[in-house]
N, CA, C and O atoms as a GROMACS GRO file, in nm:
protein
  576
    1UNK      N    1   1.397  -2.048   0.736
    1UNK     CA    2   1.373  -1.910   0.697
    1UNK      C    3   1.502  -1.850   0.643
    1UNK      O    4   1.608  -1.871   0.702
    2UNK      N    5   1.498  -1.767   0.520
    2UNK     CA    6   1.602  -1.749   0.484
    2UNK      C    7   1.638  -1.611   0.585
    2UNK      O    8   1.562  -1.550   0.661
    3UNK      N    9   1.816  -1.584   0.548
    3UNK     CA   10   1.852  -1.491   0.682
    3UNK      C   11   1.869  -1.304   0.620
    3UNK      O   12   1.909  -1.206   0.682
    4UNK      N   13   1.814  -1.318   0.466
    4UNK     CA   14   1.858  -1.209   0.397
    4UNK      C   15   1.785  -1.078   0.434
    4UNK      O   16   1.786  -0.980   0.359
    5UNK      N   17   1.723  -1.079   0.553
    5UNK     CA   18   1.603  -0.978   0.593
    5UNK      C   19   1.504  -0.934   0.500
    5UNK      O   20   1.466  -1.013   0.414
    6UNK      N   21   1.453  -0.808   0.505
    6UNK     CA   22   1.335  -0.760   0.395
    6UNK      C   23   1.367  -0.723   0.286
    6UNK      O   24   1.472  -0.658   0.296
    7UNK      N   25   1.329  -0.730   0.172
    7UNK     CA   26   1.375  -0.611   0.072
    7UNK      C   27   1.259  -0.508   0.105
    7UNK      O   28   1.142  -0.527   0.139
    8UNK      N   29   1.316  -0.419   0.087
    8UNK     CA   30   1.200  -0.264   0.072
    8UNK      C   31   1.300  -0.184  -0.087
    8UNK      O   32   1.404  -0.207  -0.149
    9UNK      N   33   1.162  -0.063  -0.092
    9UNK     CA   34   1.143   0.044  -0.156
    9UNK      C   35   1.097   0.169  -0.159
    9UNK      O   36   0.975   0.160  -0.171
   10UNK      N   37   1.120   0.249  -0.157
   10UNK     CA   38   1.076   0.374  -0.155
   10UNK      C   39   1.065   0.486  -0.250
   10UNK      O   40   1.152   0.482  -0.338
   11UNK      N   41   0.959   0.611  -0.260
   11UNK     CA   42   0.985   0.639  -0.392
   11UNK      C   43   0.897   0.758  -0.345
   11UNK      O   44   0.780   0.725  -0.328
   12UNK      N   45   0.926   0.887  -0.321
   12UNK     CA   46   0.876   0.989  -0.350
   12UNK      C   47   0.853   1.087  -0.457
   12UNK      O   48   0.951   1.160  -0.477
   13UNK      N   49   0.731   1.113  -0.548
   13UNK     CA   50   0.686   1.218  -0.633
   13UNK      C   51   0.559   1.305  -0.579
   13UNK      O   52   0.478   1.281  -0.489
   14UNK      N   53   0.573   1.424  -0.678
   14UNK     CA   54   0.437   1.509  -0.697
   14UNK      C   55   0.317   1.438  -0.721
   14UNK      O   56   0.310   1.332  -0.784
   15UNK      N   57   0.204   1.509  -0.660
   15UNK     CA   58   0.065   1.470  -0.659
   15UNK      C   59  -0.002   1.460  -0.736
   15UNK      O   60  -0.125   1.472  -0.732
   16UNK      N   61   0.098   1.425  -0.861
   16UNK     CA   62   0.016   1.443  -0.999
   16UNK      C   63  -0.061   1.273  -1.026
   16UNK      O   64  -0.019   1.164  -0.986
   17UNK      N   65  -0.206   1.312  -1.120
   17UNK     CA   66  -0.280   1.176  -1.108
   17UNK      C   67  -0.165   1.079  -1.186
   17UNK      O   68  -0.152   0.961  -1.152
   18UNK      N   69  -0.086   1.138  -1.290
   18UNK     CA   70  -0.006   0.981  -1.380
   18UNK      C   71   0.091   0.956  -1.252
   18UNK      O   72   0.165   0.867  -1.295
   19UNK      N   73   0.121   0.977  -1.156
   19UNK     CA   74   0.239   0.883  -1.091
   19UNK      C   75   0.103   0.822  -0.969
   19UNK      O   76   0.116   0.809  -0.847
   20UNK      N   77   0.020   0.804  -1.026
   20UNK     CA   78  -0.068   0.714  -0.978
   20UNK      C   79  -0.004   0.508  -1.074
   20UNK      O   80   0.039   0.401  -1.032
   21UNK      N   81  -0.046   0.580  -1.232
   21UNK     CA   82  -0.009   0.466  -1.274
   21UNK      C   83   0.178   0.411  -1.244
   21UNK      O   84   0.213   0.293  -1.236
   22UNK      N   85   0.236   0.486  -1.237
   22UNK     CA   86   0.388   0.508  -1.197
   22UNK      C   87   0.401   0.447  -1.055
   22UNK      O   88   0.492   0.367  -1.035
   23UNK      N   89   0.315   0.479  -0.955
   23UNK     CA   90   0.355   0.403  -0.885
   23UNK      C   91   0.333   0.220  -0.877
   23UNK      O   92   0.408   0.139  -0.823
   24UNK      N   93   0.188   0.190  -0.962
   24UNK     CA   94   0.156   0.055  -0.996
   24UNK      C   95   0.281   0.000  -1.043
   24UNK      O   96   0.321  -0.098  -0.980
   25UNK      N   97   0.366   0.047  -1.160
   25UNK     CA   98   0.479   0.014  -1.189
   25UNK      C   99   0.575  -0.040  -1.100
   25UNK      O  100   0.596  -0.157  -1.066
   26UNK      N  101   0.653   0.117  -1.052
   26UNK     CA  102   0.684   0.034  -0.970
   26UNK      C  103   0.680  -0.073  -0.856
   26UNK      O  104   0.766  -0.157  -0.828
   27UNK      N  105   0.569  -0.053  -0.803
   27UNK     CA  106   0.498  -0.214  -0.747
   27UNK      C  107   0.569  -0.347  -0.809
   27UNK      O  108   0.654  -0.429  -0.776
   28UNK      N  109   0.493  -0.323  -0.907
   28UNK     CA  110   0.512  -0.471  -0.986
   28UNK      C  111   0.652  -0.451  -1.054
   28UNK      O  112   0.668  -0.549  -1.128
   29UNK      N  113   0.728  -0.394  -1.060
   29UNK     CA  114   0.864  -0.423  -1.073
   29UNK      C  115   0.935  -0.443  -0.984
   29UNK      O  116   1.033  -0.515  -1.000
   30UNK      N  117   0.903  -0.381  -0.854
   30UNK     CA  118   0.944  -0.441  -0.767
   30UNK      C  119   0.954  -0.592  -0.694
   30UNK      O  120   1.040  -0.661  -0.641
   31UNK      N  121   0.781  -0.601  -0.733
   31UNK     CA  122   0.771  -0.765  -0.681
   31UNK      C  123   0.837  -0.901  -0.731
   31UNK      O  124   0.871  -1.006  -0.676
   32UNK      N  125   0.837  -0.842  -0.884
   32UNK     CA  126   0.899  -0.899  -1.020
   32UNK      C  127   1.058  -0.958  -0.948
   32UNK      O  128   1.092  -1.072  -0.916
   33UNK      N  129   1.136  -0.821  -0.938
   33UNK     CA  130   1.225  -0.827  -0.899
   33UNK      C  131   1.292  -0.894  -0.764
   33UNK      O  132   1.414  -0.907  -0.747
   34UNK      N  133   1.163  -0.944  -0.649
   34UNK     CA  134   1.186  -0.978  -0.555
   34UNK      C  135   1.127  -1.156  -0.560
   34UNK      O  136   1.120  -1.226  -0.459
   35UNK      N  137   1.106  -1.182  -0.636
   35UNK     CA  138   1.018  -1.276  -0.683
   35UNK      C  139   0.903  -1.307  -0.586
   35UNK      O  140   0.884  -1.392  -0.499
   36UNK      N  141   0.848  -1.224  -0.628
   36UNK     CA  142   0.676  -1.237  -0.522
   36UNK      C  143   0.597  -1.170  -0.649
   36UNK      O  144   0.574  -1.051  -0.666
   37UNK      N  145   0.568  -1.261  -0.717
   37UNK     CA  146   0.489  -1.195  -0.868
   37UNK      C  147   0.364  -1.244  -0.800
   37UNK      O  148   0.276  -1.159  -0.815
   38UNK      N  149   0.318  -1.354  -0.726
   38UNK     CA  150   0.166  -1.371  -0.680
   38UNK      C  151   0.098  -1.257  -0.620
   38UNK      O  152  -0.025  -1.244  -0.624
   39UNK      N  153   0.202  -1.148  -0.546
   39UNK     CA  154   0.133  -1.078  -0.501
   39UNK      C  155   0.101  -0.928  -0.583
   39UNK      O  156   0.063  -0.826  -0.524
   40UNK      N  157   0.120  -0.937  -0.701
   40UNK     CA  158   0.091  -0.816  -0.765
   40UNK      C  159  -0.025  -0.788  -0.815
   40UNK      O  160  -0.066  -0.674  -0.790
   41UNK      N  161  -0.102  -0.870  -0.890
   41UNK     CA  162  -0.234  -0.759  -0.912
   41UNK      C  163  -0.304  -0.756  -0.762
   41UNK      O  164  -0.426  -0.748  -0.776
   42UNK      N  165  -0.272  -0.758  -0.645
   42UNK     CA  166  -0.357  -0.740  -0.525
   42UNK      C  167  -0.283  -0.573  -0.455
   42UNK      O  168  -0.319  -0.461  -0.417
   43UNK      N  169  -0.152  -0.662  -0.478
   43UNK     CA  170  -0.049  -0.515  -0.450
   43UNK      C  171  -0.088  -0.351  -0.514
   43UNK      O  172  -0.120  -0.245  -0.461
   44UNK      N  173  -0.066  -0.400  -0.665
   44UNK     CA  174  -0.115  -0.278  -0.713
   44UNK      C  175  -0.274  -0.217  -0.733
   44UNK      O  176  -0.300  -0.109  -0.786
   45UNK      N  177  -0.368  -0.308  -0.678
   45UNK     CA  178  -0.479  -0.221  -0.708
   45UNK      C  179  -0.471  -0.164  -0.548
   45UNK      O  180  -0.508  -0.047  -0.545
   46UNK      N  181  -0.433  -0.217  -0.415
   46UNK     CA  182  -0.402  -0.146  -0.288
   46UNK      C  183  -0.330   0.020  -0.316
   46UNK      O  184  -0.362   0.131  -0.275
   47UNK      N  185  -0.230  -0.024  -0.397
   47UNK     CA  186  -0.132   0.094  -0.407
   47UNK      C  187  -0.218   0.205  -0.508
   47UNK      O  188  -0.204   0.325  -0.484
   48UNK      N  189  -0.266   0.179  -0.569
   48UNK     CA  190  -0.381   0.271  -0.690
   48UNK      C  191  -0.435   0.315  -0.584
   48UNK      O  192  -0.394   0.426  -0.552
   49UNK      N  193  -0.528   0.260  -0.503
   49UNK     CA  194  -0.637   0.330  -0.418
   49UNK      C  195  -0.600   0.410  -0.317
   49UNK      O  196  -0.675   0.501  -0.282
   50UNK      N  197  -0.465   0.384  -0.248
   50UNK     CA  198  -0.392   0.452  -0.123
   50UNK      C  199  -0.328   0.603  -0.205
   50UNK      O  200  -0.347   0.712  -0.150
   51UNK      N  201  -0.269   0.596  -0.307
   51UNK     CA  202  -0.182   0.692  -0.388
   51UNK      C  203  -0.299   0.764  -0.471
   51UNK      O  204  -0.310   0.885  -0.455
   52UNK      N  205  -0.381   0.704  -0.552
   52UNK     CA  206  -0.474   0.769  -0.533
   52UNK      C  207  -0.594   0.913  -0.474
   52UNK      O  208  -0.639   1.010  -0.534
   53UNK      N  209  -0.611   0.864  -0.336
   53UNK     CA  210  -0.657   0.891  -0.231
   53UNK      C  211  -0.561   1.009  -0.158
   53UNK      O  212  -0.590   1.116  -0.104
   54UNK      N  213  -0.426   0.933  -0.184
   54UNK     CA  214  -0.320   1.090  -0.125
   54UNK      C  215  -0.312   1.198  -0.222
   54UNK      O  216  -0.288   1.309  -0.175
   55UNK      N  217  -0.329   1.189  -0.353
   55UNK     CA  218  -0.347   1.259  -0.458
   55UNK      C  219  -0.426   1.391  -0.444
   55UNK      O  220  -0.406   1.511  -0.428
   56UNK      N  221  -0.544   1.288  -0.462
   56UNK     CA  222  -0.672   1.364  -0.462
   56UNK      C  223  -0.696   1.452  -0.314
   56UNK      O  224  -0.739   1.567  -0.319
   57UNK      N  225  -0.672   1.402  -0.217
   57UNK     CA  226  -0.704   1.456  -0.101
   57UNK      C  227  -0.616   1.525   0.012
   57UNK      O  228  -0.643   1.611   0.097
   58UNK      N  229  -0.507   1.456  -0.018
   58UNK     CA  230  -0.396   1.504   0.036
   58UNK      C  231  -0.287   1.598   0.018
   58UNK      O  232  -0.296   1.621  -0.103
   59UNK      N  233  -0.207   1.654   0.055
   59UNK     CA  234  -0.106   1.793   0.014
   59UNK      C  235   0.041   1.734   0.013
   59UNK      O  236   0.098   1.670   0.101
   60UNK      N  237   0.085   1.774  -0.110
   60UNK     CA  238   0.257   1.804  -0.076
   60UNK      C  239   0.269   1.634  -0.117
   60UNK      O  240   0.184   1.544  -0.113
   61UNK      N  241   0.408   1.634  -0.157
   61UNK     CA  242   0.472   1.517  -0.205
   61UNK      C  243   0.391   1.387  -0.167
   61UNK      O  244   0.321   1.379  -0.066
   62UNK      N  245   0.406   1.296  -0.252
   62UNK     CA  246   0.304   1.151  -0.162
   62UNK      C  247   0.452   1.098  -0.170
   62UNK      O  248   0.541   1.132  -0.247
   63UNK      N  249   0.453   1.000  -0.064
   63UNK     CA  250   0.568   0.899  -0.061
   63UNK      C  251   0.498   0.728  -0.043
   63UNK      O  252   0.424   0.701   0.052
   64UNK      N  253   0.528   0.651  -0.121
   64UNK     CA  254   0.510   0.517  -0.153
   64UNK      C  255   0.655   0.391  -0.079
   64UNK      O  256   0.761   0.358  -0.132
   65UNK      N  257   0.610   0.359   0.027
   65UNK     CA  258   0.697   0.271   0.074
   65UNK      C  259   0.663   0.116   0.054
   65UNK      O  260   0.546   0.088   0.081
   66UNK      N  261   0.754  -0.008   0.005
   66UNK     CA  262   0.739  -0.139  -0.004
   66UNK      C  263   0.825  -0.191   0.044
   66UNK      O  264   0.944  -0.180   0.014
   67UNK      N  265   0.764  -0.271   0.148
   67UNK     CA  266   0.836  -0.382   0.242
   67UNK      C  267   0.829  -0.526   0.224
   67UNK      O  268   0.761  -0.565   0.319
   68UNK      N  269   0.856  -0.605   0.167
   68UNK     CA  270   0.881  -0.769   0.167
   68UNK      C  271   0.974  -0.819   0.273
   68UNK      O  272   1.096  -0.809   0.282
   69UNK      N  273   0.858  -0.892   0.375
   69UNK     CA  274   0.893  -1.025   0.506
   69UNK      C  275   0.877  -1.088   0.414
   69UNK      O  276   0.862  -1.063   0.294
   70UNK      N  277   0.881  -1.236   0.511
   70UNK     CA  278   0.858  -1.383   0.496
   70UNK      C  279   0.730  -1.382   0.505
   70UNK      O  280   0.670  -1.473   0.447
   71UNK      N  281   0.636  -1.261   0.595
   71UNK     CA  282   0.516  -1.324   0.660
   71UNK      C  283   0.432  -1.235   0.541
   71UNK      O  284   0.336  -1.284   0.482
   72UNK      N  285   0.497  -1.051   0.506
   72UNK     CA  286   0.332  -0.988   0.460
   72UNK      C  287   0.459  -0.895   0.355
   72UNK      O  288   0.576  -0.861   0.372
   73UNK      N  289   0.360  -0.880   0.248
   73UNK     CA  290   0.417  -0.726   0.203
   73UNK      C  291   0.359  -0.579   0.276
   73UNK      O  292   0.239  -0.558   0.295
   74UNK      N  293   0.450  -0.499   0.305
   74UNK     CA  294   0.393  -0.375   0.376
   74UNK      C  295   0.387  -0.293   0.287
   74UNK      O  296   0.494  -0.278   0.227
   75UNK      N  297   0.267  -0.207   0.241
   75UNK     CA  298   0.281  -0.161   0.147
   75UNK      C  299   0.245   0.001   0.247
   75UNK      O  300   0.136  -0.016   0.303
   76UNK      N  301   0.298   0.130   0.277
   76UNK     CA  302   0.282   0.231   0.302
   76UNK      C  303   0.277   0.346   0.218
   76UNK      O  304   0.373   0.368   0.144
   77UNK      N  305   0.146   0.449   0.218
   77UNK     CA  306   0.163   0.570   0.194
   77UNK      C  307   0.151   0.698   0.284
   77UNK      O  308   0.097   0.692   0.394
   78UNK      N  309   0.193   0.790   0.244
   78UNK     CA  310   0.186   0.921   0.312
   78UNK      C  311   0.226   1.033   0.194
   78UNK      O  312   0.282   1.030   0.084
   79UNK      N  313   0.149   1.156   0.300
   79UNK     CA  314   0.118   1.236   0.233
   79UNK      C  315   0.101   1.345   0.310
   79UNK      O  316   0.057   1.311   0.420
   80UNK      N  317   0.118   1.478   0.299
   80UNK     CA  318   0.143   1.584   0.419
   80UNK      C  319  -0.027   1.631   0.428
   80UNK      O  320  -0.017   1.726   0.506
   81UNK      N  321  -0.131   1.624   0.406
   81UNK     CA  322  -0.249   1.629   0.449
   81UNK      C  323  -0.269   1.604   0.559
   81UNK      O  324  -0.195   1.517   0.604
   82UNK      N  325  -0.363   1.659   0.646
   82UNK     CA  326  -0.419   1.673   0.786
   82UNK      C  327  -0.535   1.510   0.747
   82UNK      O  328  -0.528   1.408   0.816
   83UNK      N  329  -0.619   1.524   0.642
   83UNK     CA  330  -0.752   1.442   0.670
   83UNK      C  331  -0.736   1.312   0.650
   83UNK      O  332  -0.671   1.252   0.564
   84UNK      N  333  -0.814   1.267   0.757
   84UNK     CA  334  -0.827   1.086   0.828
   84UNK      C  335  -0.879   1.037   0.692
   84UNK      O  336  -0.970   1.109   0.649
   85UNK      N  337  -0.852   0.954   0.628
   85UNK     CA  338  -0.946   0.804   0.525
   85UNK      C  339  -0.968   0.764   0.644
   85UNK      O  340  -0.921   0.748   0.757
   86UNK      N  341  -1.095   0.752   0.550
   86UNK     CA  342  -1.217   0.656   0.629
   86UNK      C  343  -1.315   0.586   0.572
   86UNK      O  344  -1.400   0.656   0.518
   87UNK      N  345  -1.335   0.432   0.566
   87UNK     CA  346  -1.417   0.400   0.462
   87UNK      C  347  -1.562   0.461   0.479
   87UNK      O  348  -1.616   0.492   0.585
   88UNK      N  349  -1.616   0.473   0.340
   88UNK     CA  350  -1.784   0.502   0.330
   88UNK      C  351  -1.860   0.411   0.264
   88UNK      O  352  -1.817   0.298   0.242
   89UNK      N  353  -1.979   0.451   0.225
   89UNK     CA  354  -2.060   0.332   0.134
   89UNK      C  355  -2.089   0.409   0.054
   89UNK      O  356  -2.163   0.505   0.077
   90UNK      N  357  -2.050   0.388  -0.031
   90UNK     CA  358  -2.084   0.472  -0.247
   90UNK      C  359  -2.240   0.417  -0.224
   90UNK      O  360  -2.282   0.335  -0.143
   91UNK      N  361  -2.290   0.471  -0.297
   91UNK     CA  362  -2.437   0.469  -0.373
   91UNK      C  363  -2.358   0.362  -0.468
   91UNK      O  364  -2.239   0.331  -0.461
   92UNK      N  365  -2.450   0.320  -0.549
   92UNK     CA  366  -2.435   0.197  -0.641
   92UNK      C  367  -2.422   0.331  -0.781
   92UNK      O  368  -2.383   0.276  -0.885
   93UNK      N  369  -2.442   0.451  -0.796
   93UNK     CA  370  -2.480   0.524  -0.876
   93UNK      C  371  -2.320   0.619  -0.894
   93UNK      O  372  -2.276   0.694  -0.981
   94UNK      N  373  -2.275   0.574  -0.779
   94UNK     CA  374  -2.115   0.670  -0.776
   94UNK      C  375  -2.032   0.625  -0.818
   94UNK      O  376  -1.999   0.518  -0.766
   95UNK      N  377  -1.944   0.678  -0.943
   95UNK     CA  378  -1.803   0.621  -0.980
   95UNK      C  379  -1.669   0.574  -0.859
   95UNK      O  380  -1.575   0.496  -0.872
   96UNK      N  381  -1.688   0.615  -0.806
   96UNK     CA  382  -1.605   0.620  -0.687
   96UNK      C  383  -1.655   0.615  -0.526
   96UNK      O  384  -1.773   0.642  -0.503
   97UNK      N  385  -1.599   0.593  -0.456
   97UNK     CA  386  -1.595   0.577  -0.302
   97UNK      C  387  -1.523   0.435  -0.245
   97UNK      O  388  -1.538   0.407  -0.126
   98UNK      N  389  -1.457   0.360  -0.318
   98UNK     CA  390  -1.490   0.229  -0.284
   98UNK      C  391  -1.400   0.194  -0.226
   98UNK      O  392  -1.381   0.098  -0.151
   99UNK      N  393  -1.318   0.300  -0.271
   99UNK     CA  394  -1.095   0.260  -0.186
   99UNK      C  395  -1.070   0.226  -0.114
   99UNK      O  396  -0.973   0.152  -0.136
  100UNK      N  397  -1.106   0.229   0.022
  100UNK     CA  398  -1.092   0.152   0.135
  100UNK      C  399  -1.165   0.058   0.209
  100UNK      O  400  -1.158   0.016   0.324
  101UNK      N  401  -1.239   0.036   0.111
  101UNK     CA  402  -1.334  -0.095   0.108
  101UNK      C  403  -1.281  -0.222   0.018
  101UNK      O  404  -1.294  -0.344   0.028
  102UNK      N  405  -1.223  -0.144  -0.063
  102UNK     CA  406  -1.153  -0.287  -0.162
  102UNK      C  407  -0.971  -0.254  -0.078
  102UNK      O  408  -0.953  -0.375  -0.061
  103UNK      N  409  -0.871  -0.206  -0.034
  103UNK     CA  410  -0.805  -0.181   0.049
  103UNK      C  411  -0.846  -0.310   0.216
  103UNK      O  412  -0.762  -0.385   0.264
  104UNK      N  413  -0.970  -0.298   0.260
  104UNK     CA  414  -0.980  -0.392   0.359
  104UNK      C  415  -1.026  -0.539   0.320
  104UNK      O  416  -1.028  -0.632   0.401
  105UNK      N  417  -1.068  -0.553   0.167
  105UNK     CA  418  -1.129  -0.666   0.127
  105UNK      C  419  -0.954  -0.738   0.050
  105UNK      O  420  -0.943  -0.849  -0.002
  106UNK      N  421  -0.868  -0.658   0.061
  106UNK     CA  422  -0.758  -0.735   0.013
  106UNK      C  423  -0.659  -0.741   0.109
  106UNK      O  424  -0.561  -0.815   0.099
  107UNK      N  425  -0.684  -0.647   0.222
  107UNK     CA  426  -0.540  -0.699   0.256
  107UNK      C  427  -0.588  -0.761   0.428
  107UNK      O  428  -0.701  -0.774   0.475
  108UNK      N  429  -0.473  -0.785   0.482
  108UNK     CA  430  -0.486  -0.840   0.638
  108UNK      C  431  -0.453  -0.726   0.741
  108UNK      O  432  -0.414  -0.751   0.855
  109UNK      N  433  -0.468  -0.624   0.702
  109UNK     CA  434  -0.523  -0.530   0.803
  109UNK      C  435  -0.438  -0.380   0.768
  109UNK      O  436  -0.345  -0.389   0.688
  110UNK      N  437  -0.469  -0.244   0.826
  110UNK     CA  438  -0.440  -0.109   0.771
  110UNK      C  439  -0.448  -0.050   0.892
  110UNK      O  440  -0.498  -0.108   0.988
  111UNK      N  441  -0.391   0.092   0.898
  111UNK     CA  442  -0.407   0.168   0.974
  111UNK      C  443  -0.379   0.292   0.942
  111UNK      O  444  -0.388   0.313   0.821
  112UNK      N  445  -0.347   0.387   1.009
  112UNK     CA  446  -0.337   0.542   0.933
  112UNK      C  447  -0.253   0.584   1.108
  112UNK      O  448  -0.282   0.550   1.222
  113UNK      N  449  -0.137   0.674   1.048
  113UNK     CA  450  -0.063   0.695   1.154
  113UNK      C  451  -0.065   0.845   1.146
  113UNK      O  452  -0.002   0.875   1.045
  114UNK      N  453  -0.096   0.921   1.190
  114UNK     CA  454  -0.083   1.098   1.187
  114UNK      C  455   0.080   1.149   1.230
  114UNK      O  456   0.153   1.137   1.329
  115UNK      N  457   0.085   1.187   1.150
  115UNK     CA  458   0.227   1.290   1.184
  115UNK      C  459   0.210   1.427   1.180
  115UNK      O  460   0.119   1.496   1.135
  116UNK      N  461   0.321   1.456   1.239
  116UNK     CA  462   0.369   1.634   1.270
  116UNK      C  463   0.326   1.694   1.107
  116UNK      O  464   0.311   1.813   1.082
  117UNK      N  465   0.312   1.583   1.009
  117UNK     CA  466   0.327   1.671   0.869
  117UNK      C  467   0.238   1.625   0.804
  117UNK      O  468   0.237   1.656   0.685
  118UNK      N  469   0.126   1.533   0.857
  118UNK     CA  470   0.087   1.462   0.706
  118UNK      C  471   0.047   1.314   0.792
  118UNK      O  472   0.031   1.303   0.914
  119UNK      N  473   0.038   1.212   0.696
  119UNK     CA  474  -0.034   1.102   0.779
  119UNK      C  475   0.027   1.008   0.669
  119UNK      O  476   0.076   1.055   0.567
  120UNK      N  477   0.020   0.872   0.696
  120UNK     CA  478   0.084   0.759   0.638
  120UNK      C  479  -0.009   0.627   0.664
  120UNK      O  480  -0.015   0.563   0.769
  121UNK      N  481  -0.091   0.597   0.523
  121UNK     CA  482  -0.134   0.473   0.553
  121UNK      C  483  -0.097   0.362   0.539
  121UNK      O  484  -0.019   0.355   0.444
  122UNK      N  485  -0.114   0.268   0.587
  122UNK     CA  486  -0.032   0.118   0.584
  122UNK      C  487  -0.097   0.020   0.608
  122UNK      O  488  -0.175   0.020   0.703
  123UNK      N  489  -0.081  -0.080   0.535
  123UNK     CA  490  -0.186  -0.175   0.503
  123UNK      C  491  -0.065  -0.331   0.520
  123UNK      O  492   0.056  -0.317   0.540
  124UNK      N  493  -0.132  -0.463   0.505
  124UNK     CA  494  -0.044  -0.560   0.500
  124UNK      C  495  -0.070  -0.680   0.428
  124UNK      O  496  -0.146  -0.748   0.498
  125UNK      N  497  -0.040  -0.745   0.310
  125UNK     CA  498  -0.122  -0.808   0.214
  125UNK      C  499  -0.023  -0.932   0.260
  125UNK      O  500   0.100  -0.934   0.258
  126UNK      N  501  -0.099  -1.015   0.293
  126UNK     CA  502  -0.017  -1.195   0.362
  126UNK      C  503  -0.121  -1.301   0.297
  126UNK      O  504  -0.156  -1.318   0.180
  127UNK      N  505  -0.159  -1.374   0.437
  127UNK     CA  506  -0.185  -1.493   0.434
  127UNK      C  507  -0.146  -1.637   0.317
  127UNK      O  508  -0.053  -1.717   0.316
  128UNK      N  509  -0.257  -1.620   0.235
  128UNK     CA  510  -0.250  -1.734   0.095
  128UNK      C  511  -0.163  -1.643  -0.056
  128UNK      O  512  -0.118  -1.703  -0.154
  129UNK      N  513  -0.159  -1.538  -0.044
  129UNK     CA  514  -0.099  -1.448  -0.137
  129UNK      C  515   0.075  -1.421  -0.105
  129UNK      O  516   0.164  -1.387  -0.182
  130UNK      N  517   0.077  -1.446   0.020
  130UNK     CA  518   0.205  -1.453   0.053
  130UNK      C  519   0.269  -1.608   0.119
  130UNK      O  520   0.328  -1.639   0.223
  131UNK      N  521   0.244  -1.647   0.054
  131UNK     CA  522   0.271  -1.818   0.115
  131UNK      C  523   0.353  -1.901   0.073
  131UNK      O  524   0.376  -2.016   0.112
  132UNK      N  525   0.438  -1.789  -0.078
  132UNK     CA  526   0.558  -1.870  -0.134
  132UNK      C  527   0.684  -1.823   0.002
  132UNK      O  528   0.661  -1.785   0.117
  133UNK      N  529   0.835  -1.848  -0.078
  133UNK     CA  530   0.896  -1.845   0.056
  133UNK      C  531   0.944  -1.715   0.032
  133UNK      O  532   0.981  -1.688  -0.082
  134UNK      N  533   0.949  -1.630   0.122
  134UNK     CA  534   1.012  -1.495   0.133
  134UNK      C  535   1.160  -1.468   0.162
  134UNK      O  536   1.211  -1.552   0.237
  135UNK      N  537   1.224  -1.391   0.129
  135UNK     CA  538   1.362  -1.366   0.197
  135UNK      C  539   1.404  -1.280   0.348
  135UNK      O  540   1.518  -1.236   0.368
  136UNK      N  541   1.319  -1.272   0.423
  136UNK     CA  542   1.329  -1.164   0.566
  136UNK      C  543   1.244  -1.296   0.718
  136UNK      O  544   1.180  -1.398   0.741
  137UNK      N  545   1.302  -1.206   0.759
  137UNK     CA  546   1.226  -1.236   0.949
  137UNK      C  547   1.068  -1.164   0.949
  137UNK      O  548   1.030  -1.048   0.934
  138UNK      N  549   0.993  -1.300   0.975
  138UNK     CA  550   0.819  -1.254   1.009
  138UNK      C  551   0.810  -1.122   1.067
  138UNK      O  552   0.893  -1.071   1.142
  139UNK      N  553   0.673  -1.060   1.015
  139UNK     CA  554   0.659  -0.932   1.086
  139UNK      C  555   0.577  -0.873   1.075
  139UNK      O  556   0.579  -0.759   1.030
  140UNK      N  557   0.420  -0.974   1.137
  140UNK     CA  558   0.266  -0.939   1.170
  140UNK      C  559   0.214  -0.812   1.174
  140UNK      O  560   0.297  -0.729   1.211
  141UNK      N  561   0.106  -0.770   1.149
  141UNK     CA  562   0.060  -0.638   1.216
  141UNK      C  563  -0.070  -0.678   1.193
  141UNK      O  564  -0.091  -0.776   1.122
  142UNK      N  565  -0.146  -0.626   1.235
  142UNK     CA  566  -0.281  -0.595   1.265
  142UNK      C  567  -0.335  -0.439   1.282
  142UNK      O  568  -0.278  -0.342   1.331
  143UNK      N  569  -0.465  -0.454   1.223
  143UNK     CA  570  -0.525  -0.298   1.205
  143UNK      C  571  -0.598  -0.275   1.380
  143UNK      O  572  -0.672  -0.352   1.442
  144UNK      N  573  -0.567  -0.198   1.404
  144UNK     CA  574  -0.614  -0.170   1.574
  144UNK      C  575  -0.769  -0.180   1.604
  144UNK      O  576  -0.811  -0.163   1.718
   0.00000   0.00000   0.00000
């Protein structure tokens, strides 16, 4: 295992819908840069739907955090909004609903943490997508 720990990222903007595509970017420049390119189109459609979702529903700055282990990428958002995500079932007739349904169909598990200000979701994209070699110390999670 190499001994260089995680790389991370972080990146706070306004709730505007284009730093939706802005944050995909940086995603994938990031991964680019970390050499974990397998995990990007999974990365960024997670990060679309979480940033997204804080956009639309949530208040006050969104913040976009990226973590690269050996074992998962952590991909976190938050957002100063009070309201829980929670998956639903779209009608087949609805443009939308599907975010945290394709969010649990990609990654290895999520959770949503409430704060004094706002709430932060966090998700963890591993197994076969993360199976080249990483630069950090393992660091599992599971959705509760």
């Amino acid at each position: 295992m190499n001994d260089r720990g995680a790389w991370a990222t972080t990146a706070t903007f306004p709730p505007h819908p284009r730093n939706v595509a802005r944050s995909r970017l940086l995603t994938r420049t990031a991964l680019a840069a970390w050499g974990a390119q397998q995990l990007s189109d999974s990365a960024e459609m997670v990060v679309s739907e979480l940033v997204t979702n804080a956009v639309r529903y949530g208040c006050g700055p969104v913040s976009l955090a990226l973590v690269l282990t050996a074992e998962a990428l952590q991909i976190s958002v938050s957002d100063g909004g009070p309201a829980l995500p929670a998956p639903r079932d779209a009608r087949a007739d609805e443009p939308g609903g599907r975010g945290l349904q394709i969010v649990e169909t990609l990654c290895d598990g999520w959770q949503v943490t409430s704060r004094l200000t706002g709430k932060t979701v966090t998700c963890w994209l591993g197994g076969d997508r993360a199976a080249e070699p990483r630069p950090g110390p393992a660091g599992r999670h599971r959705r509760p």
